[in-house]
LOLO-580968 format. One record per residue (C-alpha): residue number from 1; residue in one letter; x, y, z. Coordinates in steps of 0.02 Angstrom, whole numbers, plus 50000, padded with zeros to 5 digits. Layout:
REM residues N
<rec><seq>NUM</seq><type>A</type><east>X</east><north>Y</north><up>Z</up></rec>
...
This chain:
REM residues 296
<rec><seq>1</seq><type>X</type><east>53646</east><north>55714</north><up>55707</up></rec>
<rec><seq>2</seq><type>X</type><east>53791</east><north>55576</north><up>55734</up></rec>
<rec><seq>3</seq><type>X</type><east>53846</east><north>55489</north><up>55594</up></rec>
<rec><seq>4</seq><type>X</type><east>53833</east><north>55299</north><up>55621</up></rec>
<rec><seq>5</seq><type>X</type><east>54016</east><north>55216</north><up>55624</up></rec>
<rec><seq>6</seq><type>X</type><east>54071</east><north>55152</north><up>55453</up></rec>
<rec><seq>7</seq><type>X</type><east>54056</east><north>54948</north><up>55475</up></rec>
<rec><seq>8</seq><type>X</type><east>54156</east><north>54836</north><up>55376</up></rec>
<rec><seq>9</seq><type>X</type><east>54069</east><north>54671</north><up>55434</up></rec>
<rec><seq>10</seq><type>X</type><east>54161</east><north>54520</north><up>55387</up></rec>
<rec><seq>11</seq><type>X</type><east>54349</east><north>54566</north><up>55327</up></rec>
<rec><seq>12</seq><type>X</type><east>54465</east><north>54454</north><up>55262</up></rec>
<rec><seq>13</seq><type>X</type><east>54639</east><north>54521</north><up>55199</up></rec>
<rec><seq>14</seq><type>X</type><east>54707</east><north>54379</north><up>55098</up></rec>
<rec><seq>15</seq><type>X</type><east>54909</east><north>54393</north><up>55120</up></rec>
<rec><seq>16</seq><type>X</type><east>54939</east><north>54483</north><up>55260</up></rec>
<rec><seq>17</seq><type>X</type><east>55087</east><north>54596</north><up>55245</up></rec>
<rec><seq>18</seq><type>X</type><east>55151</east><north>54764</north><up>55277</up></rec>
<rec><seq>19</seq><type>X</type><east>54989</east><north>54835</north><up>55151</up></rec>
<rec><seq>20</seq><type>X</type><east>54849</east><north>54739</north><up>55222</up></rec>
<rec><seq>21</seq><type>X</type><east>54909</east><north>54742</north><up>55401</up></rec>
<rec><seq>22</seq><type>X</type><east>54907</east><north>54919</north><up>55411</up></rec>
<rec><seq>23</seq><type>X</type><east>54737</east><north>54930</north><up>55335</up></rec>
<rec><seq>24</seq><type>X</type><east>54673</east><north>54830</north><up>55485</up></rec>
<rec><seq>25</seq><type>X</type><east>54759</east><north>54941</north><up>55606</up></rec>
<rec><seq>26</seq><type>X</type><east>54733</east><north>55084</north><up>55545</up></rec>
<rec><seq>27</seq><type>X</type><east>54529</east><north>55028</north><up>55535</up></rec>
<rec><seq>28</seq><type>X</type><east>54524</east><north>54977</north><up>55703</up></rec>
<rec><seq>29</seq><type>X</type><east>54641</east><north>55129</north><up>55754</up></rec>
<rec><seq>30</seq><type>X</type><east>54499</east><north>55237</north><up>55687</up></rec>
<rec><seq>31</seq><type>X</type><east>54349</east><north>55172</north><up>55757</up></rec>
<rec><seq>32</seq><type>X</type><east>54278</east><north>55050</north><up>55609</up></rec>
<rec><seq>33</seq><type>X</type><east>54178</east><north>54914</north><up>55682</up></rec>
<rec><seq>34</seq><type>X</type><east>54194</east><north>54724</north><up>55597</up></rec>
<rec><seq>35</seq><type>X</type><east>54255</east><north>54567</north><up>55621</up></rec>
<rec><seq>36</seq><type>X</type><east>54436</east><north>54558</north><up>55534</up></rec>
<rec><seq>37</seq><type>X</type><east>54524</east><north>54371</north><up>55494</up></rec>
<rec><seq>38</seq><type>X</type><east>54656</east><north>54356</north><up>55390</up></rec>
<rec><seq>39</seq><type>X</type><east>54752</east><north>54209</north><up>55296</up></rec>
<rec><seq>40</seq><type>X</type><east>54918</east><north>54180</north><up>55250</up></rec>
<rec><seq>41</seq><type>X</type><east>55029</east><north>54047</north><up>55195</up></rec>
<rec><seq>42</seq><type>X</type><east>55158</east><north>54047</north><up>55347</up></rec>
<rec><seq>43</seq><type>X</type><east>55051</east><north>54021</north><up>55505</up></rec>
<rec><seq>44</seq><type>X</type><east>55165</east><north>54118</north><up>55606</up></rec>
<rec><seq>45</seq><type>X</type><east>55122</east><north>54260</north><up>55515</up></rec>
<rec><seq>46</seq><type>X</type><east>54946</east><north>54249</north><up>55581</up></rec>
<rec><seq>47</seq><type>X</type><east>54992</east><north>54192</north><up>55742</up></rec>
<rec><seq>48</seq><type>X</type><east>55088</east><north>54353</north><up>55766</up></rec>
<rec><seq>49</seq><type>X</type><east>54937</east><north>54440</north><up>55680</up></rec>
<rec><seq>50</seq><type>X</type><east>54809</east><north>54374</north><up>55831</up></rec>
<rec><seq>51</seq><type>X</type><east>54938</east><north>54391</north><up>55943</up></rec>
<rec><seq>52</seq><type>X</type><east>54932</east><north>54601</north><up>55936</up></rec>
<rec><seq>53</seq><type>X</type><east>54756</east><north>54625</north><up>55902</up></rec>
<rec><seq>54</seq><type>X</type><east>54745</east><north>54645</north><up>55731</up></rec>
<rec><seq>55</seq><type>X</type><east>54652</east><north>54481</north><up>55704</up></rec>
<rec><seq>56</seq><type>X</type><east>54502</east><north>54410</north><up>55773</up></rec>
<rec><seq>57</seq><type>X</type><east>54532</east><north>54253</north><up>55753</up></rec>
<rec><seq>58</seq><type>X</type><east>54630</east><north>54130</north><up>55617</up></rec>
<rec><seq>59</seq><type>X</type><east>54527</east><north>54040</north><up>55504</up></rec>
<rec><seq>60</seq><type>X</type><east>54508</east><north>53847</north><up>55480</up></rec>
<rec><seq>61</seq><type>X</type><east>54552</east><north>53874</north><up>55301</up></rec>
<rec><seq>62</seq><type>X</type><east>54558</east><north>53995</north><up>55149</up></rec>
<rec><seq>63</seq><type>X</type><east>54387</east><north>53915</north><up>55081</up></rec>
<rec><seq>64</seq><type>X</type><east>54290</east><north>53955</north><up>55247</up></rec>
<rec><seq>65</seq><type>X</type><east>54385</east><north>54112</north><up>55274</up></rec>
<rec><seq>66</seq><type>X</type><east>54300</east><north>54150</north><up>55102</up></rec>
<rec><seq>67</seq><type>X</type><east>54147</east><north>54095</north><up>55125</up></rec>
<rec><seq>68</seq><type>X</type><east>54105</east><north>54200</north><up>55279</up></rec>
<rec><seq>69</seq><type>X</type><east>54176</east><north>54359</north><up>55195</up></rec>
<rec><seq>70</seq><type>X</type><east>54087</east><north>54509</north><up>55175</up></rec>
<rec><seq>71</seq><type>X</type><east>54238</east><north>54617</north><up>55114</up></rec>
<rec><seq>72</seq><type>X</type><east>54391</east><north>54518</north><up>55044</up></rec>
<rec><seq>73</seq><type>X</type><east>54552</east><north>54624</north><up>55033</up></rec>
<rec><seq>74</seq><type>X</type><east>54688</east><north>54518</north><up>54911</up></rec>
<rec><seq>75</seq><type>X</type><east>54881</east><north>54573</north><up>54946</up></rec>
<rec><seq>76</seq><type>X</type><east>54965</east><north>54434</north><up>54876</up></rec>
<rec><seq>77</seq><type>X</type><east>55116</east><north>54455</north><up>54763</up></rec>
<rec><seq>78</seq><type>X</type><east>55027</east><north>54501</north><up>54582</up></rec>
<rec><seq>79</seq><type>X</type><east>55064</east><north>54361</north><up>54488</up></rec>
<rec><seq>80</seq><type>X</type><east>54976</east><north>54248</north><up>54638</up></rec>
<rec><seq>81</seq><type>X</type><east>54814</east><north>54337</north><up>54614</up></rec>
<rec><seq>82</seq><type>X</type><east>54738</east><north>54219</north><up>54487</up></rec>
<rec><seq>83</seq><type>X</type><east>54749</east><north>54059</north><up>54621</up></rec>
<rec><seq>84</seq><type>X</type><east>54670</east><north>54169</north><up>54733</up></rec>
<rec><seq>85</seq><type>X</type><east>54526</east><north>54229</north><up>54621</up></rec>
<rec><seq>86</seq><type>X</type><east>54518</east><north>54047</north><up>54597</up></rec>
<rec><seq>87</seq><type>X</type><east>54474</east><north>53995</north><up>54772</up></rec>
<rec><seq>88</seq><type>X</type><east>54359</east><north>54157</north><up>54793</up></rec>
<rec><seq>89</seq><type>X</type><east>54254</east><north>54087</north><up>54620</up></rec>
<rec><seq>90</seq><type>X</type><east>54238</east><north>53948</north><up>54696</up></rec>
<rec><seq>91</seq><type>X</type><east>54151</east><north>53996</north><up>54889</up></rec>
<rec><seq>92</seq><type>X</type><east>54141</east><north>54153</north><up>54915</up></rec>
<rec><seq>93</seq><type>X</type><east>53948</east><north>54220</north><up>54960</up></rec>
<rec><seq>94</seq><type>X</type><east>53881</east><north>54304</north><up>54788</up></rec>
<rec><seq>95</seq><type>X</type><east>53875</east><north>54480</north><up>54864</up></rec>
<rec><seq>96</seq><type>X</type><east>54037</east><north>54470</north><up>54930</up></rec>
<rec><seq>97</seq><type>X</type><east>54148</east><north>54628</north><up>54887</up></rec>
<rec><seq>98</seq><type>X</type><east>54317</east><north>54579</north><up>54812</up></rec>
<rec><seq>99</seq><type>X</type><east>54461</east><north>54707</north><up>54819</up></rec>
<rec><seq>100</seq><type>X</type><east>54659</east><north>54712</north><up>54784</up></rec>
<rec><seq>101</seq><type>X</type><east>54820</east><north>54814</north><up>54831</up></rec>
<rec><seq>102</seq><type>X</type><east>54927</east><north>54771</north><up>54673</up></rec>
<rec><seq>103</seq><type>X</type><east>55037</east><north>54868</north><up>54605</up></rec>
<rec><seq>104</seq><type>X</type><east>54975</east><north>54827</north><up>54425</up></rec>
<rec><seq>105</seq><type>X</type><east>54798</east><north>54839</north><up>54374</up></rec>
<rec><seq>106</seq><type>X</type><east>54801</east><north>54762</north><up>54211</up></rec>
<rec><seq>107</seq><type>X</type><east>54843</east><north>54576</north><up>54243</up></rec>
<rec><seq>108</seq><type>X</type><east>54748</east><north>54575</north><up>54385</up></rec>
<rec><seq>109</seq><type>X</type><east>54595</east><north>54623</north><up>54304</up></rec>
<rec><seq>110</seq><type>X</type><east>54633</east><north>54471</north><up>54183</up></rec>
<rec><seq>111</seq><type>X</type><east>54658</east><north>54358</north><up>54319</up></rec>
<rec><seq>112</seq><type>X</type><east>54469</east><north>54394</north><up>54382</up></rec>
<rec><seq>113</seq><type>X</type><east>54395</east><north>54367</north><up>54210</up></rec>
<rec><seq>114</seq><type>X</type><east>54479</east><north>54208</north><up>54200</up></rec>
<rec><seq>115</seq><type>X</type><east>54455</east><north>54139</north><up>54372</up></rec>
<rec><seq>116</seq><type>X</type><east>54275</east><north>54221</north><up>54377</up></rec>
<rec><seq>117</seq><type>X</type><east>54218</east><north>54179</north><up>54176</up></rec>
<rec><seq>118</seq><type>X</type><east>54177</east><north>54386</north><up>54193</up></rec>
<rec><seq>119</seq><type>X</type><east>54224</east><north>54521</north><up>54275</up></rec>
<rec><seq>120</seq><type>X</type><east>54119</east><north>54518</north><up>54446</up></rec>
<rec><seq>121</seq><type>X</type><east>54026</east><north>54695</north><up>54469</up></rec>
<rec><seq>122</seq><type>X</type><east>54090</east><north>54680</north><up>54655</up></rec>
<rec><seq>123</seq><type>X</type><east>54261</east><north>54678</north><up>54600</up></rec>
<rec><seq>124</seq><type>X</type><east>54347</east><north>54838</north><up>54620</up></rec>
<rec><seq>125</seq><type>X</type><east>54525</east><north>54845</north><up>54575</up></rec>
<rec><seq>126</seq><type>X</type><east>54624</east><north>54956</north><up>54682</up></rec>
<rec><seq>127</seq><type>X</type><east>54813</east><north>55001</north><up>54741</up></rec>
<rec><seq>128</seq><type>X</type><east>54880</east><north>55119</north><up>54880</up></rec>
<rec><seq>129</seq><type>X</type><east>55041</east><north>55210</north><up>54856</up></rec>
<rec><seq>130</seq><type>X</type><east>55109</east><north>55206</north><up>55017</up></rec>
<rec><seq>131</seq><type>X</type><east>55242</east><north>55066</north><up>55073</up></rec>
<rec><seq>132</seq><type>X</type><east>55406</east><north>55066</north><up>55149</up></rec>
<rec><seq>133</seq><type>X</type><east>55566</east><north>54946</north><up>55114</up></rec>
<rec><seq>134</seq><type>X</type><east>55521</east><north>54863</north><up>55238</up></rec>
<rec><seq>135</seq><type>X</type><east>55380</east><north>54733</north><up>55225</up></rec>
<rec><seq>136</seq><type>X</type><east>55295</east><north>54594</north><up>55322</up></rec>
<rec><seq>137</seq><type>X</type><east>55161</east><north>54606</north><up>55454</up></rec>
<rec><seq>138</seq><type>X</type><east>55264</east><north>54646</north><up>55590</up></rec>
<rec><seq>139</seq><type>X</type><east>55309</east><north>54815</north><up>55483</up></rec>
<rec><seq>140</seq><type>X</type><east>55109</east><north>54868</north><up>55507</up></rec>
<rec><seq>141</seq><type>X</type><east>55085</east><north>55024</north><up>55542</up></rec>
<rec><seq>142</seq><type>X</type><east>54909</east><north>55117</north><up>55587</up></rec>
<rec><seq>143</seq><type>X</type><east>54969</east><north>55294</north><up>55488</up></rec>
<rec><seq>144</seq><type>X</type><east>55050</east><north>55212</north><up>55343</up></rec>
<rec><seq>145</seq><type>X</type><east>54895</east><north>55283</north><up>55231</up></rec>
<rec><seq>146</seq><type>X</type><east>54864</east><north>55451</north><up>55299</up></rec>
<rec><seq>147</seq><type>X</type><east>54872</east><north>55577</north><up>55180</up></rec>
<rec><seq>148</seq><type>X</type><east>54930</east><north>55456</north><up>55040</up></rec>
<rec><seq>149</seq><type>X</type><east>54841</east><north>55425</north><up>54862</up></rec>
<rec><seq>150</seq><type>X</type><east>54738</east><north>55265</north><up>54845</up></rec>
<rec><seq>151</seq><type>X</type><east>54687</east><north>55244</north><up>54657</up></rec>
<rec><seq>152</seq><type>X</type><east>54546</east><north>55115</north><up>54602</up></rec>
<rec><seq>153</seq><type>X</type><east>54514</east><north>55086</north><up>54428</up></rec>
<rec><seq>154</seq><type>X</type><east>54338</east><north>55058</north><up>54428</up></rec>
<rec><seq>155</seq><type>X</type><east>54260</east><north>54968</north><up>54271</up></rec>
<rec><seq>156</seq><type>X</type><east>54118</east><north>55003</north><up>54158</up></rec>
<rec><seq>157</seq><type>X</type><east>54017</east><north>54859</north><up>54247</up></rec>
<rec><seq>158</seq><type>X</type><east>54079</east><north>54894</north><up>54434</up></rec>
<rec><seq>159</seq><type>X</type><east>53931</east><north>54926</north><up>54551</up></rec>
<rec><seq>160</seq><type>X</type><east>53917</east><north>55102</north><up>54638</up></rec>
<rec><seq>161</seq><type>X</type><east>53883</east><north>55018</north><up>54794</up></rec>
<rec><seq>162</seq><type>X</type><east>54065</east><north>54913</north><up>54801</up></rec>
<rec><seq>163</seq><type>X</type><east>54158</east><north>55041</north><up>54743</up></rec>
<rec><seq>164</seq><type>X</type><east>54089</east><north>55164</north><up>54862</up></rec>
<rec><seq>165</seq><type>X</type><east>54101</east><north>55032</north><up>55018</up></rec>
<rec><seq>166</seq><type>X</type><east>54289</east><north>55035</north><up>54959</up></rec>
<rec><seq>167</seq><type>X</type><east>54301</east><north>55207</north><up>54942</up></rec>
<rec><seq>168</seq><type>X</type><east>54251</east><north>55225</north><up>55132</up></rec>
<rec><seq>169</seq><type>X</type><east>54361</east><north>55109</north><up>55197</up></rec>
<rec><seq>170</seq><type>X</type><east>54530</east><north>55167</north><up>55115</up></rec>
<rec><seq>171</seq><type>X</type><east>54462</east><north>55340</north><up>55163</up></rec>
<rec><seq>172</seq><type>X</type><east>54439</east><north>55278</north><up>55354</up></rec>
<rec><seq>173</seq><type>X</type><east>54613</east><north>55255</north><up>55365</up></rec>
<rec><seq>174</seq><type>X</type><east>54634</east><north>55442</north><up>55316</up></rec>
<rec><seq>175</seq><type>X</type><east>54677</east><north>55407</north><up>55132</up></rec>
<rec><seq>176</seq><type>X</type><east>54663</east><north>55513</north><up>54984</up></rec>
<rec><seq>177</seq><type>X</type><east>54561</east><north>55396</north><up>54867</up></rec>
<rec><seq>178</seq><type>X</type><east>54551</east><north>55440</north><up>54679</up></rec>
<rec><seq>179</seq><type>X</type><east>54484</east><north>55357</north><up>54533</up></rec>
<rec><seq>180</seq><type>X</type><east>54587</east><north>55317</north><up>54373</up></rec>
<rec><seq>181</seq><type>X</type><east>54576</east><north>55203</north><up>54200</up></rec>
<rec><seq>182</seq><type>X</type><east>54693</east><north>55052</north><up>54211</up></rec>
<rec><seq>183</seq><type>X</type><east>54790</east><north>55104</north><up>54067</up></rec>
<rec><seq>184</seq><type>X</type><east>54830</east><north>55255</north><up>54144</up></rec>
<rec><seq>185</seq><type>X</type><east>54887</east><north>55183</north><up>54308</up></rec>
<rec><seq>186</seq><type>X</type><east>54990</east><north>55020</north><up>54243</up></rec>
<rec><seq>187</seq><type>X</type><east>55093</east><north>55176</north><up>54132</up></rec>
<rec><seq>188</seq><type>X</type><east>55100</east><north>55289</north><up>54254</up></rec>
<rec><seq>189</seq><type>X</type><east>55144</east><north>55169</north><up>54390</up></rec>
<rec><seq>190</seq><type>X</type><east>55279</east><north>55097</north><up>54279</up></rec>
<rec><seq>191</seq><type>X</type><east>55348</east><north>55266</north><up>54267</up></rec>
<rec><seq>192</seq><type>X</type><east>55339</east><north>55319</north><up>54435</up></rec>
<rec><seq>193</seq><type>X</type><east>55361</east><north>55150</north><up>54542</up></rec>
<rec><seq>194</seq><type>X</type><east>55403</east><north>55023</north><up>54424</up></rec>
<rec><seq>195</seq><type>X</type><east>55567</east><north>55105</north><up>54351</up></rec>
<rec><seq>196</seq><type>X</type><east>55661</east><north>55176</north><up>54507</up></rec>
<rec><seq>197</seq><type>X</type><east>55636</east><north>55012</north><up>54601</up></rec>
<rec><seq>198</seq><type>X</type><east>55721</east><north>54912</north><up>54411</up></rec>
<rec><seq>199</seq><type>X</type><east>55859</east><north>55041</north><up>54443</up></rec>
<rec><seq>200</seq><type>X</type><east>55886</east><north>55019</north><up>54616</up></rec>
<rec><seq>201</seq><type>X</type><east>55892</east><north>54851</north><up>54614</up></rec>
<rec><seq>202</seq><type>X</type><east>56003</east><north>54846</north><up>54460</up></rec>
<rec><seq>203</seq><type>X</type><east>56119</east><north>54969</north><up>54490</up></rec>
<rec><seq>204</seq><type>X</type><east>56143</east><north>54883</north><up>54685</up></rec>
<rec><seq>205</seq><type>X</type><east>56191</east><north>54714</north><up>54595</up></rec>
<rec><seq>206</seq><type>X</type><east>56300</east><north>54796</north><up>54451</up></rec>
<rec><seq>207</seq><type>X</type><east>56410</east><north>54858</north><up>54597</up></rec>
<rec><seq>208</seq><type>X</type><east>56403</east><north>54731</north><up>54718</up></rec>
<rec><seq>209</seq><type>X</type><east>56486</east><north>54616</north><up>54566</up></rec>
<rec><seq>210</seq><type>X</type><east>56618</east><north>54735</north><up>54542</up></rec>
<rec><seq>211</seq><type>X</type><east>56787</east><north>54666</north><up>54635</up></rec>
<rec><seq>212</seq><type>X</type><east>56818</east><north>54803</north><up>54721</up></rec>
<rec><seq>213</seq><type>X</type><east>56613</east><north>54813</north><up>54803</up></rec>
<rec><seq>214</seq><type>X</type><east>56675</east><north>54815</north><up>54985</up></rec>
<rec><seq>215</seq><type>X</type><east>56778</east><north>54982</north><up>54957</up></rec>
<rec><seq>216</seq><type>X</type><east>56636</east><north>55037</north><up>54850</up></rec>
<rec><seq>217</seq><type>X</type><east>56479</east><north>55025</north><up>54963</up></rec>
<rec><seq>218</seq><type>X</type><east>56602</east><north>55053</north><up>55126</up></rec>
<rec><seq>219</seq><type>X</type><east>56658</east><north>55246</north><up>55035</up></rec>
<rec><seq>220</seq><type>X</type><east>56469</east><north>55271</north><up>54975</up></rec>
<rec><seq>221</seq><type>X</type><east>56397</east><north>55458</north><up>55022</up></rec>
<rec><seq>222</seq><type>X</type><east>56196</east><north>55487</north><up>55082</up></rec>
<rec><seq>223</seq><type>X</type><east>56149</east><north>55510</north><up>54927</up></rec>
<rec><seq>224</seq><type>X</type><east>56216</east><north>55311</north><up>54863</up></rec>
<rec><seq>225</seq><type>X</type><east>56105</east><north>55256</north><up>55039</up></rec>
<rec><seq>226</seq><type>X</type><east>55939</east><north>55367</north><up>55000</up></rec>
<rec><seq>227</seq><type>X</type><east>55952</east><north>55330</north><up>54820</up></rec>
<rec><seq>228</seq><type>X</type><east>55954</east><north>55144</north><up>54832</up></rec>
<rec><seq>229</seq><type>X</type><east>55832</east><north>55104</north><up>54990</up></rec>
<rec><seq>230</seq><type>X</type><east>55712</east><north>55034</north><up>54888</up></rec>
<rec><seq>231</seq><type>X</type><east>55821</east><north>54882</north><up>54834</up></rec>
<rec><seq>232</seq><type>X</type><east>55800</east><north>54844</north><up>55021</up></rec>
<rec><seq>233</seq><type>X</type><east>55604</east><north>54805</north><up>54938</up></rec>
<rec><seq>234</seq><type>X</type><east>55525</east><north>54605</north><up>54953</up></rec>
<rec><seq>235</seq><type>X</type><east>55598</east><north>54523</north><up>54812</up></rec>
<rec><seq>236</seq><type>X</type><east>55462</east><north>54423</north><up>54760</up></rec>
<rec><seq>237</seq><type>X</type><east>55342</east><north>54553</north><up>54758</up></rec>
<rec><seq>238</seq><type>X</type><east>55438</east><north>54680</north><up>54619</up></rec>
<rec><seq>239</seq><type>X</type><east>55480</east><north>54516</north><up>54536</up></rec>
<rec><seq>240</seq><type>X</type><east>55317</east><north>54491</north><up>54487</up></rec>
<rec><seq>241</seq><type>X</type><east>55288</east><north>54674</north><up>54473</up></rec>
<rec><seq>242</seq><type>X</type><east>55419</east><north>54676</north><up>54333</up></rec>
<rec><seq>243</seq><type>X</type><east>55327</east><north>54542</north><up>54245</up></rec>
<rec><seq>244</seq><type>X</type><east>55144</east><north>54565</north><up>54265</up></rec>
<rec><seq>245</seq><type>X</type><east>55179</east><north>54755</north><up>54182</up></rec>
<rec><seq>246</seq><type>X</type><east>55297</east><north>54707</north><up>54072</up></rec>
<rec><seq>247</seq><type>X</type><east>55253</east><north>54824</north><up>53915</up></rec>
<rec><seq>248</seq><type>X</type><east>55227</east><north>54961</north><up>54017</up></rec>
<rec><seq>249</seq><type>X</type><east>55411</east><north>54932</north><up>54093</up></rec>
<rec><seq>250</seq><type>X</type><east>55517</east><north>54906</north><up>53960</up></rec>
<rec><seq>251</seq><type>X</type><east>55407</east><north>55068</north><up>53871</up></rec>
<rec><seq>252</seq><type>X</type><east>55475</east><north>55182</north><up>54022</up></rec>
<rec><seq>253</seq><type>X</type><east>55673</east><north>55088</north><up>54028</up></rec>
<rec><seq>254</seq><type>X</type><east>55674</east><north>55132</north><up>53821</up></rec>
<rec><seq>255</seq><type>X</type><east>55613</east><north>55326</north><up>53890</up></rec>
<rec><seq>256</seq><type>X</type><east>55745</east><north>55316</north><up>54020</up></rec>
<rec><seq>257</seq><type>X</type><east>55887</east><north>55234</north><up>53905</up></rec>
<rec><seq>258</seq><type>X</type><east>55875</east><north>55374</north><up>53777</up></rec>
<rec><seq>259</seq><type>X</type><east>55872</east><north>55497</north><up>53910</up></rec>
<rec><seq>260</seq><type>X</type><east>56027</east><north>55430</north><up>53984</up></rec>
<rec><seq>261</seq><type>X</type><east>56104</east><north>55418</north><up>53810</up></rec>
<rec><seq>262</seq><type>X</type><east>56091</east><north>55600</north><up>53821</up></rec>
<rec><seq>263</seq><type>X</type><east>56168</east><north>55642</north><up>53970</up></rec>
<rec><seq>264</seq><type>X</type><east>56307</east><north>55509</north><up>53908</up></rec>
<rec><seq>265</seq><type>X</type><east>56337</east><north>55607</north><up>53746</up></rec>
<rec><seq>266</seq><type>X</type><east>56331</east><north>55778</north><up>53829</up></rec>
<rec><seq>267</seq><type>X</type><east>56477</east><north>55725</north><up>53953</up></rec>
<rec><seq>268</seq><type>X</type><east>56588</east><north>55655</north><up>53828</up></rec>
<rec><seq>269</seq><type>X</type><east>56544</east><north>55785</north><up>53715</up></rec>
<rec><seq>270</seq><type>X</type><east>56608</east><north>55922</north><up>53867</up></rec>
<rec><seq>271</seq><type>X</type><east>56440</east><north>55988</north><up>53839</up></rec>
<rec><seq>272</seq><type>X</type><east>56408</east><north>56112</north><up>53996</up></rec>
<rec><seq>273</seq><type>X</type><east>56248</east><north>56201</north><up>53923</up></rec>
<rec><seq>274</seq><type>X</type><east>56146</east><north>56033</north><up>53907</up></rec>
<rec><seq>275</seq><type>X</type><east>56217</east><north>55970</north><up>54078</up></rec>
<rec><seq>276</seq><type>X</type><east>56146</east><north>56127</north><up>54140</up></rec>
<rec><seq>277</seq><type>X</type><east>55983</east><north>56113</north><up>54046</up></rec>
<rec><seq>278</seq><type>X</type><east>55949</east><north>55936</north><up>54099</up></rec>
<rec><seq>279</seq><type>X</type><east>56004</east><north>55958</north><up>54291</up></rec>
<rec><seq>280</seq><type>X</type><east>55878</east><north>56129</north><up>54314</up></rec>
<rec><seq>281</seq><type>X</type><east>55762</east><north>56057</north><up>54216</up></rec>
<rec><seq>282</seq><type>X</type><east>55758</east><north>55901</north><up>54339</up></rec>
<rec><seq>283</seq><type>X</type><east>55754</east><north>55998</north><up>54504</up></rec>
<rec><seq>284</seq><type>X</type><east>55627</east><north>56133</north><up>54433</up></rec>
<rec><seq>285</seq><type>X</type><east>55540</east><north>55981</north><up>54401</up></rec>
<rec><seq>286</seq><type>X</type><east>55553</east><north>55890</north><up>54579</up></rec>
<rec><seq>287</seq><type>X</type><east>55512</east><north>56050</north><up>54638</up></rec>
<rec><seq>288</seq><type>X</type><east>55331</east><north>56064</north><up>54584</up></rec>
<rec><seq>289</seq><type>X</type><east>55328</east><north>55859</north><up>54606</up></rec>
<rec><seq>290</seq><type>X</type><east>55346</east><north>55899</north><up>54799</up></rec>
<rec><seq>291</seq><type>X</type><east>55171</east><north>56018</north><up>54769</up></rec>
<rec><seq>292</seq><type>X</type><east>55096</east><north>55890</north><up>54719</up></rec>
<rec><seq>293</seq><type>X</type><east>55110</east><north>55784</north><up>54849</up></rec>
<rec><seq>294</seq><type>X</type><east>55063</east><north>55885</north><up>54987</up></rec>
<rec><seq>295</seq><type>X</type><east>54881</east><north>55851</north><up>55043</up></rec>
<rec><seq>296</seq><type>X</type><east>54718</east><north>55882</north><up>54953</up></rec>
């Protein structure tokens, strides 16, 4: 016997980007039946948006695009969630499932107590790792979630139903979905994500101050270019990253500082053995990072 085919009904991605985009396509790409509307603030965005299918239509306004909603997807920068939450409060049908792509759990869970007076039962936070540099709707892609991770930190009070009608859809678009605590994911994330992205962007701007940057970047290897793509990341976006996880950041730049203290005093110390250590150590490490990526 036939399955029936997964139906989202109503979707509405609230800031449509590279991450919600490529949900849509990748839904439609794979058979899910709905409607799907999205709102953003430039117009052009969802002009472009209609214009290649991914859109049914473009909605009067965020309130009615709300209030019609059966699924509400929210992939604003994180530290525009709360307005959002706001405006969902305040129309959106009581049923309505509400979930999220940030890249920090934590605040955004605060911004639905606030906005909501509780945390809604429908609400279930949730964040794909998968991305690119590149961002914006026109950067969709249908694949961009095969085969990647897509945690939700479901709470104590979230409803089995939402969280399962979630589950399906990130695992429609051929997604590994797994469930984590928020804790958990804000320190890991900040770890993993968070950091490298800091040290990208800040290592890019300490040299591009230098005097000498055009000789610098113009004599720079690979390595300097595969290294640093991610400073090519939306600005806004890791901006509020950085501050929405804030104790969770500067936890992991204090575990990187003292492990680059380390490395400093071995060098000017001439200290071959712990240069050794640290650098097989590292790629041993990588090494069995790259198993654990491969698929489940």
């Amino acid at each position: 016997m036939s399955r029936a085919p997964l139906s989202v009904g109503n979707l509405l991605v609230i800031g449509l980007g590279l991450i919600g985009g490529s949900l849509v396509a990748a839904l439609r790409k794979n058979g899910v039946e709905g409607r799907f509307s999205a709102w953003n603030r430039n117009l052009s965005t969802l002009e472009y948006a209609l214009s290649q299918g991914l859109i049914d239509e473009i909605p009067v306004s965020l309130e009615q695009a709300v209030s019609q909603a059966d699924i509400i997807v929210v992939g604003v920068p994180t530290l525009a969630v709360g307005d959002v939450f706001e405006v969902i409060a305040a129309n959106a049908k009581p049923d309505v499932i509400v979930t999220d792509a940030a890249s920090v759990k934590g605040s955004v869970i605060d911004a639905a107590a606030q906005a909501f007076g509780h945390i809604p039962p429908n609400f279930v936070p949730g964040h794909p790792i998968a991305g690119s540099e590149q961002s914006g709707v026109e950067a969709s892609k249908a694949d961009l979630y095969v085969n990647h991770r897509v945690i939700l930190t479901p709470l104590a009070n979230t409803s089995e139903q939402a969280l399962a009608t979630v589950q399906s859809m990130w695992q429609a678009c051929g997604a590994q979905v797994v469930s984590m605590d928020v804790e958990t994911h804000d320190r890991v994330l900040a770890l993993t994500s968070h950091l490298p992205h800091l040290l990208a962007f800040g290592l890019v701007d300490t040299l591009a101050k230098q005097n000498d940057s055009d000789d610098i970047f113009r004599f720079a290897a690979g390595g300097f270019r595969d290294f640093t793509r991610i400073a090519s990341s939306d600005v806004t976006m890791w901006r509020d990253i950085c501050l929405a996880n804030r104790e969770a950041l500067l936890d992991a730049l204090d575990l990187f500082q003292s492990g680059l203290l380390d490395l400093r005093q071995a060098i000017s110390d001439l200290d071959a053995d712990a240069l050794t250590r640290c650098f097989s150590d590292a790629r041993s490490a990588r090494q069995n990072f790259l198993k654990l990526l491969e698929p489940l």
